[in-house]
C-alpha angles and dihedrals in degrees: 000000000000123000095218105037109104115243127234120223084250095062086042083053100051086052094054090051089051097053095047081059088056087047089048092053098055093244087110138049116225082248093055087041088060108043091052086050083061106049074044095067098030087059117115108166128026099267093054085052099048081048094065088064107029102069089061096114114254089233089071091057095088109054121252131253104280119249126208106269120254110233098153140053123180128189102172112162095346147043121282128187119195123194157109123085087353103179109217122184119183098317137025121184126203133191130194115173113168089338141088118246126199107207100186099181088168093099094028117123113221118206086195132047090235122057123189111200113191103202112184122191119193109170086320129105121232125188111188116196120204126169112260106253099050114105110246123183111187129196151155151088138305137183117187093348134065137237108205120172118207129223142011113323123219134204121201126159089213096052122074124263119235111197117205114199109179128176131179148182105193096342147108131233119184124189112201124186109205127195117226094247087068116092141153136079118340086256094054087046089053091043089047100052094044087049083055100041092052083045096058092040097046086054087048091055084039088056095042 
């Protein structure tokens, strides 16, 4: 391709599509996924748009060794973080009863390009973590409790689609997209994103 020559959406497209094969196939994160998606749509000219899949380590060419999948998370009486290369295939369930529970998705693999996550709160508080950029629906019910998702939501036909499904009976489930540039414990990223989040609302009162 040639550096200089400009890109159609169609090309960007096609790249996108590309690199959610990559992510199929186990050789990219969701949070890998999505920063290459970005360098994808930011592209302007060829060599911008090769970028966004060249600096995929050649390592990761090769698929890694497969993991059992993870269908099940359980925070009962404590606190549980789950993290790290999780392998999720259609559908992931989770469980906090009088417990916290820590969801980090960002380095999950998926094996389809939709992933429903169940996520039940009984007594119990859930924060599930997902990249900006991925599309995240999130749903659900809630008595005596709340279920609240953070940052600006996306919706691409090429990206995969995480489902969140929450339900609570006096318990909170909190969905929080994080940049990549966001990093730190799980308490600074939640102080950073709701610093955010007040920032950008108290600019929209100050426009109105």
């Amino acid at each position: 391709m040639d550096d200089t020559r400009r890109v159609s959406d169609d090309e960007r497209e096609r790249t996108v599509l590309a690199l959610r094969d990559d992510l199929l196939a186990g050789r990219l994160t969701l949070e890998e996924f999505s920063e290459r998606v970005g360098l994808a749509y930011r592209a302007t000219v060829g060599g911008e748009l090769e970028l966004a899949r060249e600096t995929l380590p050649v390592a990761q060419r090769t698929p890694p060794t497969r993991r059992r999948p993870t269908r099940l998370s359980l925070a009962i009486l404590g606190h549980l973080i789950r993290r790290g290369r999780l392998r999720l295939r259609r559908h992931t369930f989770a469980l906090s009863m009088f417990a916290d529970l820590d969801l980090d998705l960002r380095e999950a693999q998926l094996e389809r390009p939709t992933l429903t996550v169940r996520l039940l709160a009984l007594f119990g508080n859930a924060d599930v973590y997902v990249p900006a950029g991925i599309d995240v629906d999130v749903g659900g019910l809630f008595v005596f409790g709340h279920r609240r998702d953070w940052g600006p939501d996306v919706a691409r036909d090429s990206t995969p689609l995480v489902r969140v499904r929450a339900y609570g009976l006096f318990g909170t489930v909190d969905v929080w997209r994080v940049p990549a540039e966001v990093q730190g414990t799980y308490g600074e990223v939640i102080r950073e994103l709701r610093s955010r989040e007040k920032a950008l609302t108290a600019g929209g009162a100050g426009d109105a």
